[in-house]
C-alpha positions in Angstrom: 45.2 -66.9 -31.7 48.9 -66.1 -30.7 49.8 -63.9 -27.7 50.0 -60.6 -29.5 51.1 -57.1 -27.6 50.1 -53.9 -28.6 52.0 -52.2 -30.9 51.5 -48.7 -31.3 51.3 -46.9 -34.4 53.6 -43.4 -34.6 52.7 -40.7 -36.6 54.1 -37.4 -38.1 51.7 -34.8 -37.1 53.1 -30.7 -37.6 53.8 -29.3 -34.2 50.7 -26.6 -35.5 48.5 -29.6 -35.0 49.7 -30.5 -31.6 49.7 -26.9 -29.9 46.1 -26.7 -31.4 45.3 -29.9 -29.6 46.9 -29.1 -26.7 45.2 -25.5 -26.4 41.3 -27.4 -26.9 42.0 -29.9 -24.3 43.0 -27.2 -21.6 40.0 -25.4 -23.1 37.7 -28.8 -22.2 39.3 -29.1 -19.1 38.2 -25.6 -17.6 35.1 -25.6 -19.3 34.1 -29.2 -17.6 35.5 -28.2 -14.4 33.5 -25.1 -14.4 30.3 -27.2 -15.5 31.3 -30.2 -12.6 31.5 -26.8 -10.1 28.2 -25.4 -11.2 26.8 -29.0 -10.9 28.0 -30.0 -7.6 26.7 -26.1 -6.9 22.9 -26.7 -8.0 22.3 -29.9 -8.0 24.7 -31.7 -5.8 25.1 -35.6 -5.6 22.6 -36.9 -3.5 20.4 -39.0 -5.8 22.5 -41.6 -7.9 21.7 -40.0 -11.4 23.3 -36.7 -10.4 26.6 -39.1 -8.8 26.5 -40.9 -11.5 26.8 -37.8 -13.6 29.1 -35.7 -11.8 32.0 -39.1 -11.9 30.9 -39.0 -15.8 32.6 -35.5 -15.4 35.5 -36.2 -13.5 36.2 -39.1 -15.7 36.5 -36.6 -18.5 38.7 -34.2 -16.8 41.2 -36.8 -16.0 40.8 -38.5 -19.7 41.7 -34.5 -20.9 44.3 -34.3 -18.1 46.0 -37.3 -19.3 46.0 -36.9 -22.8 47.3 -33.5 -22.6 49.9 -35.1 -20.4 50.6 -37.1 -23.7 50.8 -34.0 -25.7 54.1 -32.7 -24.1 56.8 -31.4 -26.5 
């Protein structure tokens, strides 16, 4: 198989579409920063499930940040 790079694809989306993503993606990002908060809160991260958990959480704030990031007109 030949050395290929990535290529993206570019799409035409309405700039309705985008805000709207935009908008859910902050919305994600408070709601699982308010659920990592009230995690840390009760739980904590003492035993490795609820570490393990919490980073799930993080991970999923900074996927949200940096797609939003992405999202900029």
């Amino acid at each position: 198989m030949k050395n290929q790079t990535y290529q993206p694809e570019m799409w035409t989306l309405p700039k309705d579409v985008i805000y709207a993503a935009r908008d859910a993606l902050k919305i994600g990002i408070e709601n699982t920063e308010e659920l990592l908060a009230d995690y840390d809160s009760n739980l904590g991260r003492d035993t490795r499930s609820n570490r393990i958990r919490a980073e799930r959480m993080e991970e999923e704030i900074g996927q949200m940040k940096r797609a939003l990031e992405e999202l900029k007109p």
